[in-house]
C-alpha angles and dihedrals in degrees: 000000000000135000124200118235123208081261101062084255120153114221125184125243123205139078093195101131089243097048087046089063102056083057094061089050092047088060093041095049095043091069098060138038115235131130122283138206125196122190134173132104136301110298094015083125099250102159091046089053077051092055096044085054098054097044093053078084104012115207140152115337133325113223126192124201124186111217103195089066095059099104144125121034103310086053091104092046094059095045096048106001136233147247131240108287099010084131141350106296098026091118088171147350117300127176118229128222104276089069092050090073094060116148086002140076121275126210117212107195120205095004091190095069096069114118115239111259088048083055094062093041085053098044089063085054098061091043090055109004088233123107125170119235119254108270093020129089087202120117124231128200127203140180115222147144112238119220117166134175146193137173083204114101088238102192079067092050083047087051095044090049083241084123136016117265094217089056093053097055094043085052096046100058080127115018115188122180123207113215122227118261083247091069089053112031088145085089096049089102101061098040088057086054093050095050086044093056091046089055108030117072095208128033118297137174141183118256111227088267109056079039089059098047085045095068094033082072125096091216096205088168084067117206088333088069097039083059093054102047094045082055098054088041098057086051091055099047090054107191097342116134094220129054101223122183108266082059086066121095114178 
């Protein structure tokens, strides 16, 4: 789903209708600066949609956080950092990653997966863009655009009390859903050759039949797994010219 330019810029691959679509929402969102929620499975490319919609108007950093790593005591100190002698360790102050993006856009990857009580910190966040470091009463205000994702169908998560509902309609002001490689394989082809010309230092194509094997596959890994699989398949083929299918691993 993504190219790299000589620039380190994202673009999106793909003319299926629904993938065209998301396009034209890349270059729409990327001209304001309200809150958006992707949403699609695992591999759909959605932080690299997030990074195609900050660099329509590039400025300041893009930060990614992983959600789904925020666990444990210190989860709250690297989402909104913490003062000297907020806990045992903190030998001194140290921003979290919220502040990072200042200025910039922040990705928040697998939203869902944010305990409670960071819910309802975050939540405040997204009200006033301002949070308080753990251990400080002080208030900090940020500028940043929000972007966050979830391969979770999160009005289920809303209706299970697994995440605030609140939370959910500040975050999905723009929806945009990213359909699975499986509901466009039209663009399958071109995603293989993109991948091809990433790993393969002089020009290579598919014969018909890895081709073929290629699109009998479900491909419930999504682009992810395309990417993989075009990978193992260049090593394979050493310095061949054509991916054939015994080259293919899936």
């Amino acid at each position: 789903m993504l190219a790299q330019a000589e620039q380190s810029k994202p673009l999106l691959v793909g003319q299926s209708p629904r993938i065209r679509n998301v396009l034209r929402m890349v270059e729409k969102l990327g001209r304001c600066r309200w809150p958006v929620l992707l949403l699609g499975e695992t591999g759909t490319g959605k932080e690299v949609v997030a990074r195609s919609i900050h660099n329509v108007q590039a400025a300041g950093p893009f930060v990614t956080i992983d959600c789904s790593s925020l666990v444990g005591p210190l989860m709250e100190s690297e989402l909104f950092g913490h003062v000297k002698g907020a806990f045992t360790g903190a030998v001194k102050d140290k921003p979290g990653r919220l502040e990072a993006a200042n200025g910039g856009t922040v990705f928040l990857d697998e939203i869902a997966d944010l305990s409670p009580p960071l819910q309802a910190k975050f939540l405040r966040f997204v009200q006033e863009q301002s949070f308080e470091r753990v251990g400080s009463g002080d208030i900090i205000h940020i500028d940043a655009r929000i972007i966050a994702a979830s391969n979770r169908d999160l009005m289920a998560e809303v209706t299970a009390h697994r995440f605030r509902e609140d939370l959910f309609y500040r975050l999905s002001v723009f929806p945009v859903e990213l359909p699975p490689l499986r509901d466009r394989m039209g663009d399958l082809g071109s995603l293989a050759q993109l991948f091809l010309s990433k790993f393969c230092p002089h020009k290579v194509s598919l014969s018909p039949e890895a081709s073929a094997l290629l699109h009998q596959h479900a491909w419930p890994g999504n682009v992810r797994e395309v990417r993989n699989v075009i990978e193992r398949a260049s090593i394979l083929m050493g310095s061949g010219r054509e991916i054939r299918p015994e080259h293919i691993v899936i």
